[in-house]
C-alpha positions in Angstrom: 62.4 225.3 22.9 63.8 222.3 21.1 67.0 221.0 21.6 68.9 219.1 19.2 72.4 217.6 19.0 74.6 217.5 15.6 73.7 214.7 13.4 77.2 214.2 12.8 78.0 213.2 16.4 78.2 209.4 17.5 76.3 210.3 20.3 73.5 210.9 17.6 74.3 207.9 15.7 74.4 205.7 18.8 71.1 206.9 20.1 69.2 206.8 16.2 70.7 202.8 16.7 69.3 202.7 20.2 65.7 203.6 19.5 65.1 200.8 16.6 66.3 198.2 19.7 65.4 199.9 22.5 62.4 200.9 23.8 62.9 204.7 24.2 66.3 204.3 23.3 67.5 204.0 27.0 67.7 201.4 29.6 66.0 203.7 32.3 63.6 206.7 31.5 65.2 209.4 32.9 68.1 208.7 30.6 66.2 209.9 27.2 66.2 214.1 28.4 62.0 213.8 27.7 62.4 216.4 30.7 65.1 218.7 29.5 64.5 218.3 25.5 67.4 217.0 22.9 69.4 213.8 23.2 70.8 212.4 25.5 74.9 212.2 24.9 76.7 208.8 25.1 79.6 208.0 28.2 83.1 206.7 26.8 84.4 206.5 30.3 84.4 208.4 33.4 87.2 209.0 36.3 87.3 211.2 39.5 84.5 213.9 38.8 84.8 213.7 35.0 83.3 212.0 32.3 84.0 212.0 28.5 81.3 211.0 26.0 81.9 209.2 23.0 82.8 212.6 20.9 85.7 213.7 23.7 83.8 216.3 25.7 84.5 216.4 29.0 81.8 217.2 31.8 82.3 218.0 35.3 79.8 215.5 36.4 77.1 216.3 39.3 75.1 213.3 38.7 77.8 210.4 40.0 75.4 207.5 38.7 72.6 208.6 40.5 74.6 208.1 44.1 76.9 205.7 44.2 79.8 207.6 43.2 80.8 208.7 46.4 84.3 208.6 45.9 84.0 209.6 42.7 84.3 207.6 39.5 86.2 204.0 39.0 88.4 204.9 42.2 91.4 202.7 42.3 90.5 201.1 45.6 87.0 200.0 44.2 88.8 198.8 41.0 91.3 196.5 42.7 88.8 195.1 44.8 86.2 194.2 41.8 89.9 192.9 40.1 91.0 190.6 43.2 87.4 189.1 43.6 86.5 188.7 40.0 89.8 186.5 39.6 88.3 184.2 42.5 85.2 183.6 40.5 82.2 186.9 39.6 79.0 184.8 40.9 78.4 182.0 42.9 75.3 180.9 43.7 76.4 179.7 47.0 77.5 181.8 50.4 80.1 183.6 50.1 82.3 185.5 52.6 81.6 188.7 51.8 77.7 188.3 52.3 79.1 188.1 56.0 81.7 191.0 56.0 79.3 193.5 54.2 76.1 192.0 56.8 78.6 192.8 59.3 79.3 196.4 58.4 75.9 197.0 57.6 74.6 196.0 61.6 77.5 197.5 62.9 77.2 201.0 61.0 73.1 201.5 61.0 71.8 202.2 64.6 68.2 200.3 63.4 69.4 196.9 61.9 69.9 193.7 63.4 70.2 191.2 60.7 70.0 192.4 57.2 69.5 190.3 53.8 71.0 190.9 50.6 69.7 191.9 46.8 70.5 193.5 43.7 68.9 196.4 43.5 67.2 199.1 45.4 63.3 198.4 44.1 64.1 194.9 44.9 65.0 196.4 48.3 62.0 198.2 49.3 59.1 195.6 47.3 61.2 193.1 49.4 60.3 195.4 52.4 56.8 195.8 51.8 56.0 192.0 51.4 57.8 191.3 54.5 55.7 194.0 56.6 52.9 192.9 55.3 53.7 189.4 55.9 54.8 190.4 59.5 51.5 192.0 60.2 49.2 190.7 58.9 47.9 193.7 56.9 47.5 195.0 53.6 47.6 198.8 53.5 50.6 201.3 52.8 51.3 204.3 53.4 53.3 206.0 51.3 54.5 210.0 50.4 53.7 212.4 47.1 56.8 212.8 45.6 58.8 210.0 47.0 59.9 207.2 44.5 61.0 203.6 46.0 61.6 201.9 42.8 59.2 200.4 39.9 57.1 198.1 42.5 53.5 198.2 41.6 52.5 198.9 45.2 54.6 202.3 45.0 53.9 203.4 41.5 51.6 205.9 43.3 52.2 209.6 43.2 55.8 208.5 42.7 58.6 210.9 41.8 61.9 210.3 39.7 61.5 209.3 36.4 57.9 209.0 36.6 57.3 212.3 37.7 59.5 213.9 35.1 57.7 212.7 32.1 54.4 213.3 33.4 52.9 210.0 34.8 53.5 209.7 38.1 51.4 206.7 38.0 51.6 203.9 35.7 49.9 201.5 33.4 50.0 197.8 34.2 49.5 198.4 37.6 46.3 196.7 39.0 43.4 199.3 40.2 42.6 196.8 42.8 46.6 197.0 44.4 47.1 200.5 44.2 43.9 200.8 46.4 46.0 199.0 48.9 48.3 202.7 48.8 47.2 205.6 50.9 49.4 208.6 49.7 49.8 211.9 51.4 52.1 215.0 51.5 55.0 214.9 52.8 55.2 217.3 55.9 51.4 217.3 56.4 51.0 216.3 59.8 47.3 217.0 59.8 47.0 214.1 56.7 49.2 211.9 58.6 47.1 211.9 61.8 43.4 211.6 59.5 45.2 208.4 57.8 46.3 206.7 61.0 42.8 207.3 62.4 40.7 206.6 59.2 43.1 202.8 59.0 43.8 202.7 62.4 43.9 198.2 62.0 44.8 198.0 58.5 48.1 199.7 58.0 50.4 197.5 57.9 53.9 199.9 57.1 54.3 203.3 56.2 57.5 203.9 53.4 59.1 207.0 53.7 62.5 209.0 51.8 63.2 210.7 55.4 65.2 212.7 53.0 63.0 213.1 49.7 65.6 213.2 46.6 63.0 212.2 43.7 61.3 215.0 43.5 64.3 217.2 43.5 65.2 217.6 47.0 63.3 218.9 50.5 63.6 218.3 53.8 61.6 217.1 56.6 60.5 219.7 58.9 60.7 219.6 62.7 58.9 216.9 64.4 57.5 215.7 61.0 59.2 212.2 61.4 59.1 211.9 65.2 55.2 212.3 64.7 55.5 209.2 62.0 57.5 207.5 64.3 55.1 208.0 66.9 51.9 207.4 65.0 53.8 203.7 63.8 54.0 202.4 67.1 51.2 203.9 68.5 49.3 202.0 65.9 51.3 199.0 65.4 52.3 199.9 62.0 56.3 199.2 60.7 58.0 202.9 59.7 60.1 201.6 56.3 63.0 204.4 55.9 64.1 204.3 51.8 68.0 205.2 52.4 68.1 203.9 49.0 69.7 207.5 48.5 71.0 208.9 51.7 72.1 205.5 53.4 76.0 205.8 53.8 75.9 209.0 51.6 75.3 211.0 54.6 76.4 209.8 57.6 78.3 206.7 58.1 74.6 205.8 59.4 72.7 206.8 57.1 70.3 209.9 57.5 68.9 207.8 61.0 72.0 208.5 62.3 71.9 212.3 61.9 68.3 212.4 62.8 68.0 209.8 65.9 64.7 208.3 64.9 64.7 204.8 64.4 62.6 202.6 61.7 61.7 199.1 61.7 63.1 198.2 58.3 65.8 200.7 56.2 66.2 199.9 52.2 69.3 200.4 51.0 71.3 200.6 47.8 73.6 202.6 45.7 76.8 203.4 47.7 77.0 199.6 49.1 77.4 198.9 45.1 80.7 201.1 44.6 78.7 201.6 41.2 77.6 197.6 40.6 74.0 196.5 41.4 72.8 196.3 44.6 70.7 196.2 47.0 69.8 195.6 51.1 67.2 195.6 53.3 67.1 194.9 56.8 66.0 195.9 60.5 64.4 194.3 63.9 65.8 190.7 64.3 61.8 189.4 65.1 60.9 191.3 61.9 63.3 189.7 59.7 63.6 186.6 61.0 60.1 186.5 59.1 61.9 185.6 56.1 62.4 182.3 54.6 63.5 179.7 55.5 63.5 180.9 58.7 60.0 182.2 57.9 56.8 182.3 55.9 57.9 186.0 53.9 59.5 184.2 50.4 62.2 186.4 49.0 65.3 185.1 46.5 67.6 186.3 44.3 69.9 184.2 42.3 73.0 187.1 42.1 71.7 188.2 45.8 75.3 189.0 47.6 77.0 189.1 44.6 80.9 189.1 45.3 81.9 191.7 42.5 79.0 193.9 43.8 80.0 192.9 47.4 83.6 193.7 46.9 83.2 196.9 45.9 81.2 198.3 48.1 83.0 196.8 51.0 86.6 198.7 48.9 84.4 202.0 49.0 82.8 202.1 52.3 86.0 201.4 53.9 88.0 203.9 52.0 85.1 206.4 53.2 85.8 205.2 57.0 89.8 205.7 56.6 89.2 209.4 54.9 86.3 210.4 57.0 84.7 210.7 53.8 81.3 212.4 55.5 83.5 215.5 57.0 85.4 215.7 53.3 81.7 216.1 51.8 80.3 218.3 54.2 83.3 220.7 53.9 82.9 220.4 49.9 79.1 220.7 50.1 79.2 223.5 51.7 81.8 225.2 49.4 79.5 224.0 46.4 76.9 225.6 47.8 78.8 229.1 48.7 79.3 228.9 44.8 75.7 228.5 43.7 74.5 231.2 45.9 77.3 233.7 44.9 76.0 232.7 41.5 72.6 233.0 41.9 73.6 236.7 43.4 75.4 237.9 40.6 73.2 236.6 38.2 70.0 238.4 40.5 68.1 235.2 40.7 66.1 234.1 44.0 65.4 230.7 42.9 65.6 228.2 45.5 68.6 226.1 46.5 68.6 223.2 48.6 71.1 221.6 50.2 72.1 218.3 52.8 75.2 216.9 52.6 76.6 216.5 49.5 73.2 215.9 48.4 71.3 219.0 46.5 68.8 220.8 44.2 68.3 224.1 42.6 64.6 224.3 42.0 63.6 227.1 39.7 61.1 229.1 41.6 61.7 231.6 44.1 58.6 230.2 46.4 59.4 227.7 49.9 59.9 223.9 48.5 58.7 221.7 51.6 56.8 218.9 49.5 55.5 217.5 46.4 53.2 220.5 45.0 55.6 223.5 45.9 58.4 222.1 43.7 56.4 221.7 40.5 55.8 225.4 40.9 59.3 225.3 39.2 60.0 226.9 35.8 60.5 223.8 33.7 61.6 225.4 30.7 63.7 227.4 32.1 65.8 224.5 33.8 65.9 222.9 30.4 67.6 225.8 29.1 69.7 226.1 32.3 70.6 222.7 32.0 71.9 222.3 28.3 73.9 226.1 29.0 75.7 223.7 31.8 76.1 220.7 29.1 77.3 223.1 26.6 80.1 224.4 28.8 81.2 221.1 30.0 79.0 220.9 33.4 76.6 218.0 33.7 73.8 218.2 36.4 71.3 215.7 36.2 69.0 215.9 32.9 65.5 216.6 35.0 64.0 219.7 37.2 63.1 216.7 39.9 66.3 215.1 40.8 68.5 215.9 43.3 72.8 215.9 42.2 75.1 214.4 43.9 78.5 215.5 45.0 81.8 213.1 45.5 85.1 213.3 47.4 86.8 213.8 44.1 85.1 217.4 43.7 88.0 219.8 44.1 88.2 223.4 44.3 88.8 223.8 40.6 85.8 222.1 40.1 83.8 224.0 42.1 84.9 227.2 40.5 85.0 225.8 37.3 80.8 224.9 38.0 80.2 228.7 39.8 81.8 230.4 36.6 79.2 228.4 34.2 76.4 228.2 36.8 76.9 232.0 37.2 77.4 232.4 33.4 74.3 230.4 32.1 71.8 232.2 34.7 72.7 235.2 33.8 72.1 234.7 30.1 68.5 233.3 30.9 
């Protein structure tokens, strides 16, 4: 089926615009609905769970920027803090205090990191990782998961997930044949690949990358002893473990998902939620490992808005706020509520499909089968999601525009929301 918006909106007229000057008309794939079908709709402004596009609709928004949104949008805590620090200057160039506050925060709150470095976004975070175990080392070889997307580096444009997934290429051109040799991908929850991997490479790997959560290709979890077998293999091996909490880090535990799960890597990329919705990035772990880095070491990596205090401020404003609320128990409880909602939903409306849920993290995948990896979730009914997905838009519920993305939930949810979502989610299966 194709959808279509009304010519007449500005939504339409911005987006006709866009494509003669953009390529695709968006500044990141996933934005242009190539997996739903239609336009995508244009954002006016956004506050709390809400956003309004440029014609006045309102949507209860399940998407939160991808993450970040964690206390929902443009809190007033986050605002004032990107206010106070912008009137001080909005880049530097030169060390600032905040690098220190938010480096501080960052060792303090994740059990695996020691010293931690700065950048401004999460791909920079994890290509940043990969050069530095590699440089650390000595090796070439990574290993990385189907499914799981770290950003647009050309080492990890393998089997990725996110964007790349949804519109069919989960590789891409541009990427050298000769590199992408260098990535060994398996299936997530395979122990049986894992082991064959680490004993066909046994001297060459030089880190593994991992989502211990994966969130790109919808959402699944790991299953028991799947990590602690990574983990094991690693050190066994002499091979880094790289967790991506691009995603989950701060989102769902004040620790990140390392926390919750007691396994600990050598480096953690982070991202999103240390933002408070600017651009961001971090990467860090073992002092010996990261003290590989110039100038200290041989491992270059730079960034000219690297600790940016705009950036810096608000996410210091956010993850504090989260601290003072115990903003992890808030989303938990909510989370759990959301998801009561879905599955009286999906009851009433006598679906099985399959919901998943961690956190305030979550998927509905639209197949009734197990999702445990890469290939069980593309057993979902496409088509039917797009047609679940613009019902939602219709009635003034946004969930992310792809089958293979997870949605996000904030502290801002509240219980209107949630019933407001169950009545659509309940009325748009049951007219499937």
């Amino acid at each position: 089926m194709l959808f279509t918006m009304a010519t007449s909106s500005r939504s339409a007229v911005l987006f006709a615009e866009a494509r003669t000057l953009i390529p695709g008309g968006v500044n990141s794939p996933v934005r242009a609905f190539r997996g739903v079908g239609g336009e995508p709709f244009f954002v006016d402004r956004a506050e709390g769970p809400y956003i309004w596009d440029v014609d006045g609709k309102r949507y209860v928004d399940f998407v939160g920027t991808w993450g970040p949104a964690i206390l929902g949008h443009a809190p007033q805590v986050v605002r004032e803090a990107i206010g106070t620090a912008a009137s001080r200057g909005v880049s530097f160039g030169i060390p600032n205090p905040l690098e220190v506050e938010m480096a501080r925060t960052i060792v303090e709150w994740v059990p695996s990191i020691q010293k931690v470095r700065m950048v401004s976004s999460g791909t920079e975070a994890t290509m940043s990782s990969i050069r530095l175990a590699r440089g650390f080392t000595g090796r070439d070889k990574i290993v990385k998961f189907e499914g799981c997307y770290h950003g647009h580096v050309d080492s990890l444009l393998v089997k990725a997930g996110s964007g790349a997934l949804t519109h069919g290429s989960p590789d891409s051109a541009g990427v050298p044949a000769a590199l992408a040799a260098l990535t060994l991908t398996l299936p997530f929850n395979d122990p049986d690949a894992l082991r064959a991997v680490f004993s066909a490479n046994a001297d060459s790997i030089a880190a593994v990358i991992v989502e211990p959560v994966p969130a790109n290709a919808g959402l699944y979890l790991p299953k028991p002893g799947f990590l602690e077998l990574l983990r094991e293999l690693c050190t066994a091996h002499g091979a880094l473990l790289i967790f991506d909490e691009v995603m989950t880090g701060f989102r769902l535990a004040k620790g990140g998902y390392q926390e919750l799960c007691g396994i600990v890597p050598d480096l953690t990329a982070l991202g999103k939620v240390i933002g408070g919705g600017l651009p961001v990035g971090a990467f860090g772990g073992r002092r010996e490992i990261m003290d590989y880095l110039s100038p200290d070491g041989p491992v270059y990596q730079a960034g000219t808005l690297s600790g940016n205090p705009l950036a810096l401020s608000a996410g210091l404003a956010q993850l504090r706020e989260m601290e003072r609320i115990n903003g992890w128990k808030v989303l938990e409880e909510t989370g759990a509520a959301f998801e009561a909602g879905v599955r009286r939903a999906l009851k009433h409306s006598g679906r099985d499909y399959n919901f998943r849920r961690i956190g305030s993290m979550f998927c509905l995948y639209f197949t009734g089968a197990e999702v445990h990896d890469l290939a069980s979730a593309q057993h979902s009914d496409k088509a039917t999601f797009a047609r679940f997905f613009h019902g939602c838009r219709e009635r003034g519920v946004y969930f992310a525009p792809s089958q293979f993305e997870a949605g996000f939930l904030s502290v801002a949810h509240s219980e209107v929301d949630l019933g407001e979502v169950e009545s659509v989610t309940a009325q748009v299966l049951g007219s499937l």
